[in-house]
N, C-alpha and C positions, 0 to 999 in steps of 0.2 A: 504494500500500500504506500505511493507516495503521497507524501501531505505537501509537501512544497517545489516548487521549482521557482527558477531563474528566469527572466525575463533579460537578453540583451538587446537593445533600443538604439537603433542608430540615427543619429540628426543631425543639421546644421547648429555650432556652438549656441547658434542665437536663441534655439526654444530650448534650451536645457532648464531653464527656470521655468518656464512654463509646464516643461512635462516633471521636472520637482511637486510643483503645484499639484498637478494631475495625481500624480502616485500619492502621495497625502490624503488627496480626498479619497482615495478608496483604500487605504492603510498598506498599502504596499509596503516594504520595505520595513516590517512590523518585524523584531526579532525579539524575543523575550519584555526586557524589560527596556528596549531599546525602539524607538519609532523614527523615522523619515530616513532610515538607512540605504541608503546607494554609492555605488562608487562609478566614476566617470575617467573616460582615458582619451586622449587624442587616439585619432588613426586618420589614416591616410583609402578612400575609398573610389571605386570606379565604377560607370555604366555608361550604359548607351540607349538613351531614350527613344525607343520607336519611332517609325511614323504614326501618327493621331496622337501622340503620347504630349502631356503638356507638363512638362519638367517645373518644378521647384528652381532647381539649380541643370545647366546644360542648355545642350538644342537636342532637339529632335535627329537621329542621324549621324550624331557627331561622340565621339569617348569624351566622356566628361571623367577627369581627375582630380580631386579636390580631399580639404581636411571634413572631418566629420569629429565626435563625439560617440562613444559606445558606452552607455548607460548600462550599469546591470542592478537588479533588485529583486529580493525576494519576496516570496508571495506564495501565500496560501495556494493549493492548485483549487481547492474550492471555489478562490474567487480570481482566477485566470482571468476569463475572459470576462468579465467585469473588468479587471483590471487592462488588458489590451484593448478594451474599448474606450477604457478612457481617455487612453495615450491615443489611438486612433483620432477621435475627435478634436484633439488640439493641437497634431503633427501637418507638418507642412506640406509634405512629400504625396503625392497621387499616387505612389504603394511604396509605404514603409515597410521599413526591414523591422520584425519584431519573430525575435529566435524566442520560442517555448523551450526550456529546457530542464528537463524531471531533475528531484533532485536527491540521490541515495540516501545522506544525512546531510543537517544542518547545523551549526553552531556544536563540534564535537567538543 
C-alpha cells in the first residue's frame, strides 16, 4: 500500500510562488509535524512545440532550450490529483510536465 508519492513540477522560475501558493492550499508538502515542505533546483530543459501548438515559452517548429525550475513535494497519494489539479490551474504551460511518482517510505 502506498500512502505517499512525489510530485516533480517543472516551470518557468517566475510561477514558483504561485504554484508554492497552490501546494499550500491543498496541504501538499505536509510531513509530520512539518507543513509547506518542497525543494526546488535549477535545470536546464528542451522541446519543440508542434504545429497548432501555442507555447508559453518557444515557437511553434522550432527546439526551444531554456532554464526551468523542478519543484518536488510530497503528498498524500489520496489526495494526488486534487493536488495536480491544483498546480494545473495556475501553471502557465498548455501541457505541463507533472511526474507522479509512488513512494516506498517516507521521512525514515
Amino acid at each position: 500500500d502506498i500512502r505517499y508519492c512525489k510530485l516533480e513540477i517543472f516551470l518557468p522560475e517566475s510561477h514558483l510562488e504561485a504554484v508554492r501558493r497552490a501546494l499550500e492550499r491543498v496541504d501538499a508538502g505536509h510531513i509530520g509535524r512539518y507543513d509547506r515542505c518542497l525543494s526546488y533546483s535549477p535545470v536546464t530543459s528542451c522541446w519543440r512545440p508542434l504545429p497548432g501548438a501555442e507555447p508559453y515559452l518557444g515557437t511553434p517548429g522550432e527546439c526551444y532550450t531554456g532554464p526551468e525550475l523542478k519543484v518536488e513535494v510530497t503528498c498524500p497519494t489520496e489526495r494526488v490529483d486534487r493536488t495536480v489539479e491544483a498546480v494545473k490551474q495556475i501553471h502557465p504551460y498548455e501541457e505541463p510536465v507533472i511526474n507522479v511518482i509512488p513512494l516506498y517510505r517516507v521521512g525514515l
